[in-house]
OpenMM code with the backbone's topology and positions (N, CA, C; nanometers):
from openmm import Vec3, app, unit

residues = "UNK UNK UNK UNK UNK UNK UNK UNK UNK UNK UNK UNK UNK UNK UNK UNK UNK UNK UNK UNK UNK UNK UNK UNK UNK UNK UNK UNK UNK UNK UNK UNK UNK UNK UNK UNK UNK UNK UNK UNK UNK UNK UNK UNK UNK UNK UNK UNK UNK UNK UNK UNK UNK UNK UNK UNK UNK UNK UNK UNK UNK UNK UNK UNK UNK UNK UNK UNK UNK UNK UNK UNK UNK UNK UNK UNK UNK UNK UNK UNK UNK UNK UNK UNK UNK UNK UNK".split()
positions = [
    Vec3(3.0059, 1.3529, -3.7645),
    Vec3(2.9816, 1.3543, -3.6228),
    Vec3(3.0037, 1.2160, -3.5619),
    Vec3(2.9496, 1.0858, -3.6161),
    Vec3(2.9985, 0.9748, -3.5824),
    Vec3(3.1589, 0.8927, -3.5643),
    Vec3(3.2247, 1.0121, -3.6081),
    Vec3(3.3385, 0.9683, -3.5992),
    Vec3(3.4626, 1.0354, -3.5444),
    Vec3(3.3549, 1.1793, -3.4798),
    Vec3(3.4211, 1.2504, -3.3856),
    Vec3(3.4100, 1.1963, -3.2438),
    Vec3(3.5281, 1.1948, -3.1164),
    Vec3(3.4793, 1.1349, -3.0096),
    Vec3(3.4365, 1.2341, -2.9255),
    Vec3(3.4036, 1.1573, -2.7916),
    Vec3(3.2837, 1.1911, -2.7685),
    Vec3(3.3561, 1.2209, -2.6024),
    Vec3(3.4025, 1.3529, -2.5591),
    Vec3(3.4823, 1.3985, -2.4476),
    Vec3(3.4247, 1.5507, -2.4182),
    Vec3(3.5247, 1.5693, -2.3172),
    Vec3(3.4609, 1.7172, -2.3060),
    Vec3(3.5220, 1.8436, -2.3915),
    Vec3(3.6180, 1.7760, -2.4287),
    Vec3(3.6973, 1.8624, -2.5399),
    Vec3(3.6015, 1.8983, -2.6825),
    Vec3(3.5235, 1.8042, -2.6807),
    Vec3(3.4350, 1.7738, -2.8470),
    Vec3(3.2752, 1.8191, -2.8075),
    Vec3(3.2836, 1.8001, -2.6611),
    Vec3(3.1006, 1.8186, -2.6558),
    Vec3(3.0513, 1.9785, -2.6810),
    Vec3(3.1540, 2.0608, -2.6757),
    Vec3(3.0803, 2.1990, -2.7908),
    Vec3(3.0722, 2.1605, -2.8936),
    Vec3(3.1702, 2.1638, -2.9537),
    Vec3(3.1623, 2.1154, -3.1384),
    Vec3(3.0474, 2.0425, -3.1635),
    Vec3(3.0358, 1.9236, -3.0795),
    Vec3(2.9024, 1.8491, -3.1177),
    Vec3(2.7873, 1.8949, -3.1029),
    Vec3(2.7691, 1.9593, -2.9925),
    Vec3(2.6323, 2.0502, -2.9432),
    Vec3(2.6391, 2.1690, -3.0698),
    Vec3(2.6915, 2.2034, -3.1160),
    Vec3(2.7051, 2.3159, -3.2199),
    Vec3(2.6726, 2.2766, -3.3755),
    Vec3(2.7032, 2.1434, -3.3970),
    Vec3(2.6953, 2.0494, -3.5141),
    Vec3(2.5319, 2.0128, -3.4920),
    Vec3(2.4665, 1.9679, -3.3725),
    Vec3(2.3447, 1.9529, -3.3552),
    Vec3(2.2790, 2.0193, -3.3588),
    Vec3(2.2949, 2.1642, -3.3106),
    Vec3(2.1991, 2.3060, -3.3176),
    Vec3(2.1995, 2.3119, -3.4622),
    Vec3(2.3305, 2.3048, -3.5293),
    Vec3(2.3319, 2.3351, -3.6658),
    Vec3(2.1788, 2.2513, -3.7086),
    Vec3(2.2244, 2.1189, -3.7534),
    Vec3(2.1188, 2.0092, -3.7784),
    Vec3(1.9657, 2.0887, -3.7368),
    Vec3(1.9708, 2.0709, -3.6635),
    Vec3(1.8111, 2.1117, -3.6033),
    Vec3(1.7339, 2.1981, -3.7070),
    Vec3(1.7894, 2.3196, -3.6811),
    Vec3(1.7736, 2.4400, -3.7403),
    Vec3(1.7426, 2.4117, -3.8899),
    Vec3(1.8680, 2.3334, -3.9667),
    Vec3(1.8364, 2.3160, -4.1241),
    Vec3(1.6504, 2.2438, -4.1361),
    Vec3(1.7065, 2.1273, -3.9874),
    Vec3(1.5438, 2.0816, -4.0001),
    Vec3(1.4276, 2.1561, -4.0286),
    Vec3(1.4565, 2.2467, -3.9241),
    Vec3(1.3168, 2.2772, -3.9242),
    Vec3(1.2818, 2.4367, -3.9962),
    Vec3(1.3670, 2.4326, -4.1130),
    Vec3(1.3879, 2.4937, -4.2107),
    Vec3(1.3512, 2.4513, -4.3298),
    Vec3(1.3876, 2.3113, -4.3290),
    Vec3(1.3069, 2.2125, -4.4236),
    Vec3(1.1540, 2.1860, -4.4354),
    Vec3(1.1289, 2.1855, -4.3097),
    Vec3(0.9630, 2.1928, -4.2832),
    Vec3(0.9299, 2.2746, -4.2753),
    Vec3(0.9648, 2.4016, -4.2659),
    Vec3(0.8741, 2.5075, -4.2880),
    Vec3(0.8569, 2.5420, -4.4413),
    Vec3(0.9728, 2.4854, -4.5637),
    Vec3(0.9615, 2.5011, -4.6299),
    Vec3(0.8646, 2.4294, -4.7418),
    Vec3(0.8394, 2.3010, -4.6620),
    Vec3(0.7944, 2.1674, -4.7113),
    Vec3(0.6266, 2.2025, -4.6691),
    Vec3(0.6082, 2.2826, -4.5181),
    Vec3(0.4314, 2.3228, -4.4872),
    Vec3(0.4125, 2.4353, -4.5623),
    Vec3(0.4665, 2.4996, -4.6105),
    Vec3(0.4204, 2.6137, -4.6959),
    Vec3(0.4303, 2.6136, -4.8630),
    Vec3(0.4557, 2.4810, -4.9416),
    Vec3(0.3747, 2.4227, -5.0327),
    Vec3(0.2837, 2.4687, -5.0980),
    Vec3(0.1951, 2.4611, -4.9676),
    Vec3(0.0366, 2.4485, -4.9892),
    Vec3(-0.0373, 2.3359, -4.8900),
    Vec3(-0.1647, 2.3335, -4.9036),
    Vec3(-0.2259, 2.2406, -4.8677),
    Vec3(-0.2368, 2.1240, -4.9225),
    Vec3(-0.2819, 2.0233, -4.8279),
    Vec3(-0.2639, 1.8820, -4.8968),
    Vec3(-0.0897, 1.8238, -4.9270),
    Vec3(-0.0335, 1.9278, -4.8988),
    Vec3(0.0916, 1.8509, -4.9393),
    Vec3(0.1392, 1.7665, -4.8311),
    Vec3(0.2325, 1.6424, -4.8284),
    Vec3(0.2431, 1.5860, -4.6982),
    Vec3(0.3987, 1.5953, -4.7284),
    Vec3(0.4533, 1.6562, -4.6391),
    Vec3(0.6021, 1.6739, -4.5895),
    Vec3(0.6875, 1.5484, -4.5497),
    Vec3(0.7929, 1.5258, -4.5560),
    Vec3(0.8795, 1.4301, -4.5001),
    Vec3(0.8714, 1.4485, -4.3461),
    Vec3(0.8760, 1.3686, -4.2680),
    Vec3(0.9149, 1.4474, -4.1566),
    Vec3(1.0648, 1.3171, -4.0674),
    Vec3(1.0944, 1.3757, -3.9560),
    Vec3(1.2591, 1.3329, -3.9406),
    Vec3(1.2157, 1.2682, -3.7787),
    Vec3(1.2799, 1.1960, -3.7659),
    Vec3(1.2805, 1.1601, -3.6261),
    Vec3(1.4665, 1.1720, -3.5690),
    Vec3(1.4875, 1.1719, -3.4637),
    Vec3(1.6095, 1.1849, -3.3612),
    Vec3(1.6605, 1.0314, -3.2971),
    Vec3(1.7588, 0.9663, -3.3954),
    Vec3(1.7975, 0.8665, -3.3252),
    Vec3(1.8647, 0.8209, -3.1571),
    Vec3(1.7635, 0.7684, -3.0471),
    Vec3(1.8195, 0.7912, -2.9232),
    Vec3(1.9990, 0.7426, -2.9303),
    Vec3(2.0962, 0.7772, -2.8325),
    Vec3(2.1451, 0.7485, -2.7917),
    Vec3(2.2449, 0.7589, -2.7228),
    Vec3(2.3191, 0.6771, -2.6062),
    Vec3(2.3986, 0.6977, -2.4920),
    Vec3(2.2549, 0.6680, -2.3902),
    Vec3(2.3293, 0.6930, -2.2594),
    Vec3(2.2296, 0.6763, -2.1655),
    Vec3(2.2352, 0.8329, -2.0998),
    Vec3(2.0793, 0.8180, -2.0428),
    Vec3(2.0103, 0.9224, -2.0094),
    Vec3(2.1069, 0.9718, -1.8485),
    Vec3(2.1145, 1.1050, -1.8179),
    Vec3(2.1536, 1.1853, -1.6691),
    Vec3(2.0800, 1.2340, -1.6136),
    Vec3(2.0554, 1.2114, -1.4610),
    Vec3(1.9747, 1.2766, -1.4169),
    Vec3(2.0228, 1.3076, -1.2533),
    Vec3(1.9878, 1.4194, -1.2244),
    Vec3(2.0577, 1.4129, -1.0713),
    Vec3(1.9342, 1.4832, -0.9859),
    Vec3(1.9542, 1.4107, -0.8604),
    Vec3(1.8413, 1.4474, -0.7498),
    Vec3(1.9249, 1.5151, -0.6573),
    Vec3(1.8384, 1.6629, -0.6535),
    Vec3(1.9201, 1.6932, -0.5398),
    Vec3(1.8502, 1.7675, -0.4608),
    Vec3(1.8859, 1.7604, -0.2676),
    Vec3(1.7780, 1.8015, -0.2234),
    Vec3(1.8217, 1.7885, -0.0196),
    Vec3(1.7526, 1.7685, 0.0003),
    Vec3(1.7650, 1.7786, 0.1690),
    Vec3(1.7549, 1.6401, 0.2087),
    Vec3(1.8276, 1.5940, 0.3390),
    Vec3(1.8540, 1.4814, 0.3892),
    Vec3(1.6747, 1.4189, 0.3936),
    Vec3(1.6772, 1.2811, 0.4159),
    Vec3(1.5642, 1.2344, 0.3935),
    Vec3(1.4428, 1.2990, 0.3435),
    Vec3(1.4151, 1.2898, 0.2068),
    Vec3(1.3064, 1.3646, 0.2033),
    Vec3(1.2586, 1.2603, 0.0458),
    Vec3(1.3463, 1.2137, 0.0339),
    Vec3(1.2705, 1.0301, -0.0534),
    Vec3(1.3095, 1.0519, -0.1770),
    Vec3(1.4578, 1.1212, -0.1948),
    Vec3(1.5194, 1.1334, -0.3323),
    Vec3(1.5786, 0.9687, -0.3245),
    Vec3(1.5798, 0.8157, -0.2831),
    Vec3(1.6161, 0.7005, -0.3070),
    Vec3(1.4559, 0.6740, -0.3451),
    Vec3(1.3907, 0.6694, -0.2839),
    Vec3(1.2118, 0.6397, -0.2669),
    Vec3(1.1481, 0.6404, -0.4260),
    Vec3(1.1884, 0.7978, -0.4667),
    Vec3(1.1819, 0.8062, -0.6162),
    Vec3(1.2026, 0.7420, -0.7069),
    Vec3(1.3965, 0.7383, -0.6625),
    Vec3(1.4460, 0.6999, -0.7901),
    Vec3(1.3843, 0.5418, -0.8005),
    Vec3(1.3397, 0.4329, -0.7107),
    Vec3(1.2990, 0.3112, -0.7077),
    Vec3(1.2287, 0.3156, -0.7338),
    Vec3(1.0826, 0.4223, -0.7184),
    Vec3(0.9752, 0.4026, -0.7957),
    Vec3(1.0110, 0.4033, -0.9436),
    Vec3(1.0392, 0.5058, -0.9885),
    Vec3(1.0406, 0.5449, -1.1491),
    Vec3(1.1605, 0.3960, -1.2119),
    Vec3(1.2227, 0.3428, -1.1353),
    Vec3(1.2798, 0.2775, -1.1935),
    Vec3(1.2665, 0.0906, -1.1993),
    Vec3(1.1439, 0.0978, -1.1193),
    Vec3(1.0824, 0.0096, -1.0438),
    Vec3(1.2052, -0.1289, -0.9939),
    Vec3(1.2910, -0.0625, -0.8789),
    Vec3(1.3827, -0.1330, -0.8090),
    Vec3(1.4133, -0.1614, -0.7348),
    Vec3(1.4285, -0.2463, -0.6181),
    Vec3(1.4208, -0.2517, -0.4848),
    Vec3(1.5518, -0.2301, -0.4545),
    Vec3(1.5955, -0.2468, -0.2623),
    Vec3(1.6845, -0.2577, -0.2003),
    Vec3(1.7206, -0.4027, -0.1351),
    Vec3(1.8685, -0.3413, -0.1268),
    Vec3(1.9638, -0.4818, -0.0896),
    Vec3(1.9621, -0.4705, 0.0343),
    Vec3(1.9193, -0.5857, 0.1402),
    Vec3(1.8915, -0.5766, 0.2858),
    Vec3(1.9153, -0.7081, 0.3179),
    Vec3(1.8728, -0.7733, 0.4678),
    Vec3(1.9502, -0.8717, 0.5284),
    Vec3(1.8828, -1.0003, 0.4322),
    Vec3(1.7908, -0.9948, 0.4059),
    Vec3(1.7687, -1.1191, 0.2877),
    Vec3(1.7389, -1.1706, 0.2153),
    Vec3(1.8566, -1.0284, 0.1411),
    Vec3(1.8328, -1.0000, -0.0385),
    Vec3(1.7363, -0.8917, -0.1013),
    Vec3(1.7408, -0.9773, -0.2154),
    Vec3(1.6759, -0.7781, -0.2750),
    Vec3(1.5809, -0.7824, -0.2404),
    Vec3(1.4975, -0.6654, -0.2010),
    Vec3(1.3472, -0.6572, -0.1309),
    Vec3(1.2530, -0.5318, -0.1666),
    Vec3(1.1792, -0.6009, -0.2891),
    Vec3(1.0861, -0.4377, -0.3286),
    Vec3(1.0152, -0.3604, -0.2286),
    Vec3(1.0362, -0.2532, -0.2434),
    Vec3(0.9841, -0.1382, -0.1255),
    Vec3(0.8246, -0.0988, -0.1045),
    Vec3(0.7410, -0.1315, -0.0949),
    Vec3(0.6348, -0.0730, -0.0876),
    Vec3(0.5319, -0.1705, -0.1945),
    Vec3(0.5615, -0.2969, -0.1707),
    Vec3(0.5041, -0.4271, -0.2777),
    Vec3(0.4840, -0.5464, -0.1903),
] * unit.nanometer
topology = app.Topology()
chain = topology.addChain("A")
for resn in residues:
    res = topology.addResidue(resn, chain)
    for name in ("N", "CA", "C"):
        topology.addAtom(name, app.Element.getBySymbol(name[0]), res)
């Protein structure tokens, strides 16, 4: 998978390679909690990466910029210079 690229031509294959993954996971752990008790399982974590998408969408003024500055804690560019909103 790391050395497949990364387009819209490939993003089934990859999404399909990941469902795959998943699934074996948590196939593994079910196999690993039913043991018994006391047993302690491996367990897997999900390496992040790329950057995150997100889209606001919605009706003229109604504070989809307002948001995104809170959550991202960022101000606006105005007559002199950047200027946090509500600080």
């Amino acid at each position: 998978m790391s050395r497949t690229q990364k387009n819209k031509a490939t993003e089934h294959h990859l999404g399909a390679l990941k469902a795959r993954l998943a699934k074996l996971r948590s196939e593994l752990l079910l196999e690993t909690s039913s043991k018994g008790p006391g047993s302690s399982g491996t367990g897997f974590e999900v390496a992040r990466s790329g950057d995150g998408r997100v889209a606001l969408i919605g009706f003229p003024s109604v504070g989809k910029s307002s948001l995104l500055n809170t959550l991202t804690d960022t101000g606006t560019w105005g007559k002199g210079g950047w200027a946090k909103e509500g600080k």
